[in-house]
Structures are given as C-alpha cells and as structure tokens.
C-alpha positions in Angstrom: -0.6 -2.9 4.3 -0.3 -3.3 8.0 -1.4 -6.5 9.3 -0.4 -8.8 5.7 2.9 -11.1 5.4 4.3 -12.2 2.4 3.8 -15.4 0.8 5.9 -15.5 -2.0 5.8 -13.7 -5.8 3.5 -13.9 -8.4 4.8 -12.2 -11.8 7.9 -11.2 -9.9 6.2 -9.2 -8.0 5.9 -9.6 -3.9 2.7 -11.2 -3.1 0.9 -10.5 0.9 -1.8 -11.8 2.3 -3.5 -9.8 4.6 -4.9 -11.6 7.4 -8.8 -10.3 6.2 -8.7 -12.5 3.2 -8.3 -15.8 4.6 -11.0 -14.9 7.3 -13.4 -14.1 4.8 -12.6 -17.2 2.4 -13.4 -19.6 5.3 -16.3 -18.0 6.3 -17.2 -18.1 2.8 -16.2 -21.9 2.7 -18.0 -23.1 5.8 -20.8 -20.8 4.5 -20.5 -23.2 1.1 -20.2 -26.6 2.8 -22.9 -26.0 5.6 -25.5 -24.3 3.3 -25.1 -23.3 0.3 -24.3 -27.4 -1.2 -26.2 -28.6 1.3 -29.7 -26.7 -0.2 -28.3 -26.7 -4.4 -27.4 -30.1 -3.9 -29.1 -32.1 -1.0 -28.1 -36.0 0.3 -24.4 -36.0 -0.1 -22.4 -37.0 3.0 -20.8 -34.0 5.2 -17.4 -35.1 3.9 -18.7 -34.4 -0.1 -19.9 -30.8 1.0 -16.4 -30.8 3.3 -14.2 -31.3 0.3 -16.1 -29.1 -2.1 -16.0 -26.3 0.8 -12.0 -26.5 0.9 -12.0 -26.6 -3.3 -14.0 -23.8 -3.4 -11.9 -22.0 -0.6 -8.8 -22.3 -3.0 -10.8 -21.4 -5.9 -12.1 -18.2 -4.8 -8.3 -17.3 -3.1 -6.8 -17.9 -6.3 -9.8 -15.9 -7.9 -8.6 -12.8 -5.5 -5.1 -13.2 -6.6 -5.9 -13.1 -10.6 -8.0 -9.8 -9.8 -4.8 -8.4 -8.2 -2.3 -9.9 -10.6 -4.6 -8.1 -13.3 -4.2 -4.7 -11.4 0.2 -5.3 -11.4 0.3 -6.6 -15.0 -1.7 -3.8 -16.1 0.5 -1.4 -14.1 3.7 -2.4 -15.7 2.0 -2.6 -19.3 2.3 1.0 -19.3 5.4 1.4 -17.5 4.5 1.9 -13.5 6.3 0.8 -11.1 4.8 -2.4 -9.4 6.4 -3.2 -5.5 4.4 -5.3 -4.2 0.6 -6.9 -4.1 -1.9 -8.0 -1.1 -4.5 -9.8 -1.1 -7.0 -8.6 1.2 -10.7 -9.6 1.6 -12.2 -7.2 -1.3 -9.8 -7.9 -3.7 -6.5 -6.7 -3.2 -4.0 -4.0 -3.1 -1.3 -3.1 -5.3 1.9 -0.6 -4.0 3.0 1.1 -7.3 3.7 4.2 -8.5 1.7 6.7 -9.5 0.5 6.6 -13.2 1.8 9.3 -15.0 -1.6 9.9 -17.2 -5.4 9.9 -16.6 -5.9 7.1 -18.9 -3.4 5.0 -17.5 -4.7 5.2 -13.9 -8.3 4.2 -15.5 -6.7 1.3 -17.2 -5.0 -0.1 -14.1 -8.3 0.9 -12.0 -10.9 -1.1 -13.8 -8.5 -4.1 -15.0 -9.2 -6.0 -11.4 -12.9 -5.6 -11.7 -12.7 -7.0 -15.3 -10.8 -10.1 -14.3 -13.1 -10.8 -11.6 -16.0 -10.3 -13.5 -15.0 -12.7 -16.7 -13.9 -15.1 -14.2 -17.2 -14.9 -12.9 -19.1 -15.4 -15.8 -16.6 -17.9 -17.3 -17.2 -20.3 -14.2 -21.3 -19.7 -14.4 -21.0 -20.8 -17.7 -18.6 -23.9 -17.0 -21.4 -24.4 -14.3 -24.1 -24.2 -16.5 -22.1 -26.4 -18.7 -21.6 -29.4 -16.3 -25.0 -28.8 -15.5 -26.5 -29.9 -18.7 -23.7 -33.0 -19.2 -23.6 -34.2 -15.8 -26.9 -33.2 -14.1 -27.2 -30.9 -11.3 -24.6 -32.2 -9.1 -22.2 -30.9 -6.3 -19.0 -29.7 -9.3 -21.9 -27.5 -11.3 -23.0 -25.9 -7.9 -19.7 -25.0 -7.1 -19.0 -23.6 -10.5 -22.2 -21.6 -10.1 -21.5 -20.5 -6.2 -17.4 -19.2 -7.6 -19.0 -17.7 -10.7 -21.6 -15.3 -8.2 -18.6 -14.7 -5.7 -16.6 -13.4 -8.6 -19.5 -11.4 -10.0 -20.1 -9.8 -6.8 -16.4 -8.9 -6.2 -16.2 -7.6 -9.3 -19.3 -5.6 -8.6 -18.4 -4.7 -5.0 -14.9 -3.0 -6.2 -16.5 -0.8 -8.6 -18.3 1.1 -6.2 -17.3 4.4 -6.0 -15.3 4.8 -2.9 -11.5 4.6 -2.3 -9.9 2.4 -1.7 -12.3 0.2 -3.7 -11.3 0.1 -7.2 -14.8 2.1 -8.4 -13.1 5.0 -6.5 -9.7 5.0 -8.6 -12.3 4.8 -11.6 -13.8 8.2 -10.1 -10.4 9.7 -9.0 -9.1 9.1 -12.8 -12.3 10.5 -14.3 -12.1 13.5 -12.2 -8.3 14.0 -13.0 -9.2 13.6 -16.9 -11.8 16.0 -16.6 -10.4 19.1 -14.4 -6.5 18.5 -14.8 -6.1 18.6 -11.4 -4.8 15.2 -9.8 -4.9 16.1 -6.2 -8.4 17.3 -6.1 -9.5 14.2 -7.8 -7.6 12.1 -5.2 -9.2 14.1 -2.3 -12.7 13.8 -3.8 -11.8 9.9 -4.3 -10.7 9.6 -0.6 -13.6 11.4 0.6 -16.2 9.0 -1.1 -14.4 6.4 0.4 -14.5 7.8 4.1 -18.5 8.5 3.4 -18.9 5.1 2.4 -16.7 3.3 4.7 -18.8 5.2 7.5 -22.1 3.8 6.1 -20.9 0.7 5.9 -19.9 1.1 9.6 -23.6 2.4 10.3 -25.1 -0.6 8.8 -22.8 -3.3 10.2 -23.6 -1.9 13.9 -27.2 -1.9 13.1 -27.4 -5.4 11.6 -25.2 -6.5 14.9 -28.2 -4.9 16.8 -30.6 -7.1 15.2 -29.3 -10.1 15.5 -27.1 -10.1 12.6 -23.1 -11.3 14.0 -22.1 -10.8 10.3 -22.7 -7.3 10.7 -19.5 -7.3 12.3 -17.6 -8.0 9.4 -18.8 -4.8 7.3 -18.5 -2.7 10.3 -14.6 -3.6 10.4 -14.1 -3.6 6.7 -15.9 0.1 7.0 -13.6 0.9 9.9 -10.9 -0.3 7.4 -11.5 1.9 4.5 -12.4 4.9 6.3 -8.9 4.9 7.9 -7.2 3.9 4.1 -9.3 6.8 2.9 -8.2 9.1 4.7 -4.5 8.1 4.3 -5.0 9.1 1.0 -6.8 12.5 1.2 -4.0 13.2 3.3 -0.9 11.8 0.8 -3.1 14.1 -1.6 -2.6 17.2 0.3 0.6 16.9 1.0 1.6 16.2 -2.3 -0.7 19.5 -3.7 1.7 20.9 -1.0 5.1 19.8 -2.4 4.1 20.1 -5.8 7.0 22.0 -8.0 9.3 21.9 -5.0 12.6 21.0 -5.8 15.0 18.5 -3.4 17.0 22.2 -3.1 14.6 23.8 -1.6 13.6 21.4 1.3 17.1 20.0 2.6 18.6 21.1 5.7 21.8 23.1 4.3 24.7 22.8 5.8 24.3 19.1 7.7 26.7 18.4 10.4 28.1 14.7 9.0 30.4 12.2 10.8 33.0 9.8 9.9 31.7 6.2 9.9 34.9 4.7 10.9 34.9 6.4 14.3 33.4 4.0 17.1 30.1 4.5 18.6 31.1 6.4 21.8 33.5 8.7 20.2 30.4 9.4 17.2 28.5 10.6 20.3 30.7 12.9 22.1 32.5 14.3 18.8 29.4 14.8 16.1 25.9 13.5 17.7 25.7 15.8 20.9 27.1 18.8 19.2 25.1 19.0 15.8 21.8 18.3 18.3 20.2 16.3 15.1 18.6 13.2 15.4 19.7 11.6 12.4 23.1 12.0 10.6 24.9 11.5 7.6 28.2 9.8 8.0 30.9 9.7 5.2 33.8 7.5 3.9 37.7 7.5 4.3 37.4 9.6 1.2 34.6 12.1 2.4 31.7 10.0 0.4 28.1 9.3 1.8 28.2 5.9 3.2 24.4 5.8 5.2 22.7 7.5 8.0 22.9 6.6 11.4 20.3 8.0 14.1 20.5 8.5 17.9 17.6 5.7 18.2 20.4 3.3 16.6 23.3 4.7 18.7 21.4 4.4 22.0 20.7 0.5 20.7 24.0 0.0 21.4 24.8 -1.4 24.9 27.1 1.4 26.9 29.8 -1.4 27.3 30.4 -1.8 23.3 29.9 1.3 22.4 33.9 1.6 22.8 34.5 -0.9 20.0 32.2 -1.0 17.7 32.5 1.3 14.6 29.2 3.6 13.6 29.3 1.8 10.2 28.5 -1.1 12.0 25.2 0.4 13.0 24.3 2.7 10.3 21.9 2.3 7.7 23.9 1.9 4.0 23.6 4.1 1.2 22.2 1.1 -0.8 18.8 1.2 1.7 19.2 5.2 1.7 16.9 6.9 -0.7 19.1 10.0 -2.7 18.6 12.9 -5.1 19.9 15.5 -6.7 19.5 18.9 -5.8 17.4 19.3 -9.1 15.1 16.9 -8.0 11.2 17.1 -7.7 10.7 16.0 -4.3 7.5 14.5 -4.6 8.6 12.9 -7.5 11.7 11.6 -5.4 8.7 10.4 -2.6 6.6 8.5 -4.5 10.1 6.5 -6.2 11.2 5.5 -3.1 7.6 4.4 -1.3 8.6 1.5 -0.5 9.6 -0.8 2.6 13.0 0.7 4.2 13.1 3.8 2.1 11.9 7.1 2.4 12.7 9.9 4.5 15.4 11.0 5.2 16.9 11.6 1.7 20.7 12.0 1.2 21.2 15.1 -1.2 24.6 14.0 -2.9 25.3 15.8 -6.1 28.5 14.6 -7.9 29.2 12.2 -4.8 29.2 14.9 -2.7 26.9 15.6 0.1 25.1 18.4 -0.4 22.3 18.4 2.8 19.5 16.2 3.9 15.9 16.0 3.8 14.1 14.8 7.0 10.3 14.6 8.2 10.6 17.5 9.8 11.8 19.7 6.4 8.8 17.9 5.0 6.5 19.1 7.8 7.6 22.5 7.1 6.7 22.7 3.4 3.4 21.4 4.4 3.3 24.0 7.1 4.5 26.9 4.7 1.7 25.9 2.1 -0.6 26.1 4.7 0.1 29.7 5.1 -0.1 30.8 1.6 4.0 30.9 1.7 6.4 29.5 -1.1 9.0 27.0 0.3 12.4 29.1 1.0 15.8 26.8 1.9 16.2 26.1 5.2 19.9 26.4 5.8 19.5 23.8 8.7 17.1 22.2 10.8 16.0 19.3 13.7 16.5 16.0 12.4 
C-alpha cells in the first residue's frame, strides 16, 4: 500500500504501517486522555489520564495488528500465499494470493472481524471484571473504552464495501453463488466505490457544520473509493486474460543481447536496432541472465558507459518473474504480485528463451477482449 513502511515481521510475514493508523490511534489516544477518562473517571491528575492515553494507544495498535495477523494466519491455513501485512487505520491489509475456493476467501474475509470482535468483548469483560474487584477506576475504563473500539472495528469492517472486510464477505458470497469470480469482485469493488463516496458526502458535510473530524471520513472515503476501483479494474483485466496461456501473449521472436558487452556497445549493437524498451540479455552460454531497459542504460553517465558491462546494470533473473510457455498468465500474475516482480515475464522453456511478456502485450489482450476478439500470438511487439 502506498504511503506504509515496514516495521518489522510478525508470523514471518512483512508487517507496514501505513501512515493512517498511527494518525488515527493518537487521535483516538488524546480523544481517551482529554475526555473520555476524564468523564468515566473524574479527579485524577492529567499525568494519570496521560499515561492511560499512551497504554491505550499501544493497546488498540496491537489490537489492529491481531485483526490483521488473523486475516495472514488464516490465509496460510489453507494454503495462500501471504507477502506482506499493513496496518492501516480500519484494520489492515493483507497482500496474498488469491484463494483458490469460495469458502476459503470467506474464511480469510471474516477471520479479522472475528478477532476484533472477541478482543472486544474479551476486554469489556476484563473491564467489567476489574470493575466489580477494584471499583470503577481509570484500568476498568480503559478495558471498557479498548473493548468498544474493538467492537466497532470489528463492526466497521463488516460493512459491505471493498476494501472493508464485509465486502470480501459479499465478493465470496457472490462467487459461491453464481460461479463467476470476476463479477463477484466487480460487484464487491463497486459497493466499495458507492460507499467510499458516501462517506466522502458526509465527511464534507459534517466539515461544513462545524465538524473538523469530518475530515478524516472524507479522506478514508477518498481512500477506498480509489482501492475500489483498483480492484474492479484487476477484476476486469483478469475476466480479460482468463484461459490465456503465457504462449499466446509473448512478443515472439525478442531481439536479446549479450550481458557481458559494455553499456555503449549494448546501445549501438542491440538497444537502437531492436527499437524495444526493455530487453533480455543472455549468458556466455546463451542463458537468460535478467532484463535490462533503456531507463537503466540512459542511468548510466555517457563517460562510463565505455566500461561498465550491462550485467552490471541489469535486473537478475532471481528478481525476474518467468514461465513456461504452458503457463496461465494470470495465474503467472497474481504469483508474482509482489514488490520487484511482475511485468515483464521471461518466457524460458528448457533454459531457453522463448519471448517476453511486457505491459504492452498485456494491454493488447485487454484491448482484444474488448473487441469480442480471442488473443492471437503476437510475433513481436514495443516493449
């Protein structure tokens, strides 16, 4: 997620934290320590309610994590891949692949609202608990306060719009009931974009009044309109490439360099001639070693070019994403979704390079289904 940095691992998984969650927790926190304690709990000092605020602050972050964690264990229960988790101010969200059944998608969907809602009835009831051994005190508020928070998260996220967990729920449903996974993730992302939107509406309209918190829905609106849309649009495009083999998209033949020859030399020999914008370059032995592009070439200053080799430069086949020619290609997409991988794909087939698959072969298929048309080879295209 775009504006999140990573914080560490939790499960082995990557955790981010998008910069929406702390935002939210302190308002949250100075919400807690400035009125909340102060009207459960009044005539402690304003370092009591200070303190509490920054223990409730941690509680409620690590409350957001569990309800994420939930989503990745959940995940990989059933065999999906997990990449990475971020924490953002309505929960979280979780890269991984896509599940392979209706029921599995449900059971990853609803397992963050669970969490958050037994953690919020667990820490009502620890409040309500240190209520009746300790009196009403500062400790059973805060209990009480981190029990409501979860409770409403939990609620929150189970409204049906995507990217909300509530709209997976309805994306899962609808796959399970018509068969059809792309509509259902259309329909999903459409609910979201409807109710981001409202949530826009009513944000402005509370700013109007009076109401600077209004503010806050109107950008997490803005948010998952934009998310939800993302979505609609991965769902078209993979109605779009749906049955297509890797075969049938690469650019066949691919001009491809050598990635011992020095950067100038890789320019006037391969680069300008083939016109493509990113290239394959091969081995002593005629092996894929990476991909280089013109964008890396022309980061080279004019004065080195002369002695440094394109190796040096390229991207490696370890950060490249391959297939076979058998390959579904969406299938081959949604594998490699993840940071540094993704288009282009190296077709190699027996260690031998076989073409290449680039946005712009991607673009086409999307085109093609556009117009009714089946996807035909393209024997070579712009890079």
């Amino acid at each position: 997620m775009n504006g999140s940095v990573r914080v560490g691992h939790v499960f082995g998984v990557p955790l981010r934290l998008h910069w929406s969650a702390p935002v939210l927790v302190i308002l949250l926190a100075y919400g807690l320590g400035h009125e909340t304690l102060p009207a459960w709990t009044p005539g402690h000092s304003s370092a009591v309610y200070a303190i509490a605020s920054v223990i409730g602050a941690a509680l409620l972050m690590g409350s957001l994590l569990l309800h994420e964690a939930a989503h990745a264990v959940a995940a990989r229960s059933k065999g999906v891949s997990v990449e990475d988790v971020t924490v953002w101010a309505l929960g979280g969200m979780t890269q991984m692949g896509r599940p392979r059944t209706a029921g599995v998608a449900l059971l990853v969907a609803v397992s963050g609202p669970a969490t958050s809602l037994v953690i919020g009835g667990a820490a009502i009831g620890a409040g309500i608990g240190a209520h009746g051994l300790i009196g009403w005190g500062v400790p059973a508020a805060l209990l009480v306060w981190l029990g409501w928070a979860n409770l409403l998260l939990g609620v929150f996220n189970l409204l049906p719009a995507a990217p909300l967990d509530g709209g997976r729920v309805v994306q899962a449903v609808l796959w399970w009931r018509t068969g059809d996974r792309e509509r259902s993730e259309r329909a999903a992302g459409r609910s979201g974009q409807l109710f981001g939107m409202a949530m826009i509406a009513f944000g402005w309209v509370s700013f109007v009044r009076g109401n600077t918190g209004g503010l806050w829905f109107a950008l997490i609106g803005l948010f998952m309109v934009v998310v939800a849309n993302a979505e609609r649009r991965r769902a078209t495009v993979n109605e779009a490439l749906r049955g297509v083999r890797v075969a049938d998209a690469m650019s066949h033949p691919v001009a491809a360099g050598a990635d011992w020859l020095t950067v100038d030399r890789f320019i006037d020999e391969v680069a300008t001639p083939a016109r493509h914008s990113v290239l394959p370059v091969v081995d002593f032995e005629g092996r894929p070693s990476g991909v280089v592009s013109l964008r890396g070439l022309a980061a080279v200053p004019r004065e080195g070019r002369g002695d440094r080799r394109v190796r040096d430069v390229a991207t490696p086949l370890s950060r490249c994403t391959l297939a076979v020619p058998g390959d579904l290609l969406n299938e081959v997409m949604e594998r490699e979704a993840r940071p540094g991988a993704g288009l282009p794909i190296l077709v190699v087939d027996h260690g031998h390079l076989e073409g290449i698959v680039t946005a712009h072969d991607v673009t086409r298929l999307f085109q093609l289904h556009a117009l009714g048309m089946t996807a035909a080879r393209p024997k070579s295209s712009p890079l």
